[in-house]
N, C-alpha and C positions, 0 to 999 in steps of 0.2 A: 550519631551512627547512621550512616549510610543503608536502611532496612528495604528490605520487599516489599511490593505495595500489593493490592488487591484490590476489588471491588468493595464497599458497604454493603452493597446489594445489589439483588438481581435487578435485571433492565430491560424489558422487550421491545423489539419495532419488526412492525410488517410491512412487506413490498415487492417489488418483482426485482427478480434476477434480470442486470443489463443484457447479457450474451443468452442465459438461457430463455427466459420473458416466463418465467417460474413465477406464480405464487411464493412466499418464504417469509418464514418469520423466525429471525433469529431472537434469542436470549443471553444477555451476557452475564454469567453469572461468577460468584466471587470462587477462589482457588486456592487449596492451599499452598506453603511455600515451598517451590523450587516445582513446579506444576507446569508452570511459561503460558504460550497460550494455547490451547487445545480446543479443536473442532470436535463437535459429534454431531453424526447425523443421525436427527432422531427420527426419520422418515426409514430408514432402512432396519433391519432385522438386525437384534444385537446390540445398536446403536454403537458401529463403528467410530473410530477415532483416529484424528491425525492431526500430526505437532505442526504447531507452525515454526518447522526448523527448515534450511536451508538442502538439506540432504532429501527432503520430501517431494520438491521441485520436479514437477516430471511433465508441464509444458508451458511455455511463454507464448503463445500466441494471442498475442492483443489483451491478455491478460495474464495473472502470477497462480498457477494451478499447485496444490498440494493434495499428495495419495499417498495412501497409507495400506494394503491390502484392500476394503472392501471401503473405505472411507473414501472421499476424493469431494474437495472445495475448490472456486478459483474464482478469480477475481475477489481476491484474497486481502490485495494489496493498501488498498482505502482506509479500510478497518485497522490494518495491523500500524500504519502509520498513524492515528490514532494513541492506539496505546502505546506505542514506540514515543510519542512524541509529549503525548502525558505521562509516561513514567511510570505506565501498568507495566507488572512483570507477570503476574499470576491471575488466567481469566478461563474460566470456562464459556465457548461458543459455543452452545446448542443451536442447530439449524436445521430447519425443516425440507432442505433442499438441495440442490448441489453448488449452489452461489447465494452471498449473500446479497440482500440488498443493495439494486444502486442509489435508491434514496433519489436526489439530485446531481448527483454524478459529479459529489466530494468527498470528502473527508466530515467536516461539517457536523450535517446528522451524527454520525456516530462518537463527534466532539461531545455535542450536548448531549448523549444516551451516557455518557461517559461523566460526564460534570451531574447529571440528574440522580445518578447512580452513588456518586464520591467514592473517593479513592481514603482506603486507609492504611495504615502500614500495619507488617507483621513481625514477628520475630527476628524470624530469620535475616541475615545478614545478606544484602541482594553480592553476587561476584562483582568483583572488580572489572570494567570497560576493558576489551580488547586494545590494546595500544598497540597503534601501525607505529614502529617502526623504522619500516623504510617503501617505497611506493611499491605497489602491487595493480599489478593493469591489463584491465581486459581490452583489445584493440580489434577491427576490422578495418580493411578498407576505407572507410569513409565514417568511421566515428568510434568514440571510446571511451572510457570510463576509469579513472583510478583513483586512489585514497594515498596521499598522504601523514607523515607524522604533522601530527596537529595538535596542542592543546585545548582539546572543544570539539565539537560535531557540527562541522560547515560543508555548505556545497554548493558548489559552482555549479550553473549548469549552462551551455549555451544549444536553443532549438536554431535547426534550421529549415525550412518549408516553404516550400516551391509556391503556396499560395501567395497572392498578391496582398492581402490582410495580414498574411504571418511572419513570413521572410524568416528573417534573426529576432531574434528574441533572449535576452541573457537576463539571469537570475544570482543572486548570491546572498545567502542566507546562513547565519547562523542559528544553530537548530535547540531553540529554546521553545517550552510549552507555549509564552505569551505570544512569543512568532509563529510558530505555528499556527496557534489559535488565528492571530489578526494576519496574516498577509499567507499562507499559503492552505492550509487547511479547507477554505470555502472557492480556493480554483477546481474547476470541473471536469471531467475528461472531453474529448472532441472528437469531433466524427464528419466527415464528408457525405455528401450528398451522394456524389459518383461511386461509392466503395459500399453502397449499403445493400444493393443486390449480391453485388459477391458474397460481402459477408453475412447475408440471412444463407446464401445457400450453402455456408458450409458451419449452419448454427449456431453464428455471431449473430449478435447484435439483434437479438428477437426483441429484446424489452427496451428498447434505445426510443428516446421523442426526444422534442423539443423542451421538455420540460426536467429532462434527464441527465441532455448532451447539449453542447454547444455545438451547434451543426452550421456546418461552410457548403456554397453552393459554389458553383465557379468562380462569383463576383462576389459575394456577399457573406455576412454573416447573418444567422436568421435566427440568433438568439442574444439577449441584452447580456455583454459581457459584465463581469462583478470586477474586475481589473483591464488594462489595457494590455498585459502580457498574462493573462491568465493562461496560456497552453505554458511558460514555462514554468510558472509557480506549481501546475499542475506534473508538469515532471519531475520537478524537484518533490513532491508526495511523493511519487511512484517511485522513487530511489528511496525516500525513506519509510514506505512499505515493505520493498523489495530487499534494502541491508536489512531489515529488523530481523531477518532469519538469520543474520548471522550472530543475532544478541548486539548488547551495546560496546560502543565501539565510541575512540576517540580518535579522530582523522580529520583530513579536510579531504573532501571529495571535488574532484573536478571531471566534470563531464560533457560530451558535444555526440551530439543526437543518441542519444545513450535508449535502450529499452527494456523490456524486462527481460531481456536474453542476457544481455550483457548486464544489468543489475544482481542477476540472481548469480551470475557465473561468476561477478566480483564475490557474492557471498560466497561461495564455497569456494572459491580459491584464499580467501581471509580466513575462513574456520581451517582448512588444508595447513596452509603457513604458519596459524598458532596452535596448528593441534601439540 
């Protein structure tokens, strides 16, 4: 039988928020069934709460924001692909701040808080996968995002970047824990040199180093890559952070320069379509 899974136990890590450069120390702790995953901020009065569902979503910039009245997390997306990609359905996030940890600025960390923790199953019977269907697509101008009917959870993703290091870059992965683990999990996020005064002055990027990000200068890269296409293994996370709000789903996802605008907007047009 196909059951719910949880935590064994609780699991804490401390560290600075990437965009907000916060102190924070989250707690991931176990849940009961049909729970999903839920934030609380234990910093605030009350200790607000808010789902990591798709309808919460209320900003994509350079990161996946969820608010809930007095509750509000973001860069959200690391974490949740994580458990999305281990097969957590039920977790308490206690957080001390308004972001979690960027750790190294993976997936990774929160792999091994997750393995150190173990997964058990419960009763409950987890719901049946979203089954696309027929294609559902979010498009702009110049790049786009869709899901196909597929047996499995794959996704294509192809980067493009003006840098001379990045260019094109194509990914294609089928979305299994042991894949996830070895090839996209420990890609990192990236950051330019030239973007980093804009985005401190509008409260990006305060807790972002060398040690965090993979950081590009005009010419160069100024930090030892863990892959040779690690920016798009690392988007291909950021699509399966960004669906996990819509619950599990069986598709094949194809995407070209895709973000979290257009990830999250695919999730809620997929919960919309199978409401």
């Amino acid at each position: 039988m196909n059951r719910q899974t949880t935590l064994a136990s609780p699991v804490t890590y401390t560290g600075i928020g990437l965009h907000s450069g916060q102190d924070v120390t989250i707690t991931l702790k176990p849940a009961p069934a049909g729970s999903g995953i839920v934030f609380v901020r234990t910093d605030l009065a009350g200790r607000p709460q808010v789902a990591a569902r798709a309808a919460n979503v209320t900003n994509t910039m350079r990161a996946t924001t969820l608010e809930q009245g007095a509750a509000k997390v973001f860069t959200v997306e690391h974490l949740l692909a994580s458990f999305y990609a281990m097969e957590l359905d039920n977790c308490i996030v206690e957080i001390s701040s308004v972001e979690p940890p960027v750790a190294d600025g993976s997936s990774l960390p929160f792999l091994i808080l997750i393995e150190a923790a173990g997964i058990v199953r419960q009763e409950a019977l987890r719901q049946p996968p979203v089954v696309i269907q027929e294609a559902v697509t979010v498009r702009y101008p110049d790049k786009f995002i869709t899901i196909l009917p597929y047996d499995g959870f794959r996704i294509t993703f192809t980067s493009i970047n003006p840098h001379p290091l990045l260019g094109v870059q194509f990914g294609d992965y089928e979305i299994t824990p042991a894949v996830f683990a070895r090839d996209l999990a420990p890609a990192r996020t990236i950051g330019f040199m030239h973007e980093v005064a804009a985005l401190q002055a509008q409260g990006l990027a305060l807790g972002g180093s060398l040690e965090n990000t993979i950081v590009y200068d005009d010419q160069h890269c100024l930090t030892p890559l863990r892959f040779p296409d690690e920016l798009v293994r690392h988007k291909i996370l950021d699509v399966i952070g960004d669906l996990a709000l819509a619950g599990r789903m069986k598709g094949h996802v194809i995407a070209v320069k895709s973000s979290h605008e257009l990830n999250t907007t695919l999730a809620k047009q997929i919960i919309k379509i199978m409401a």
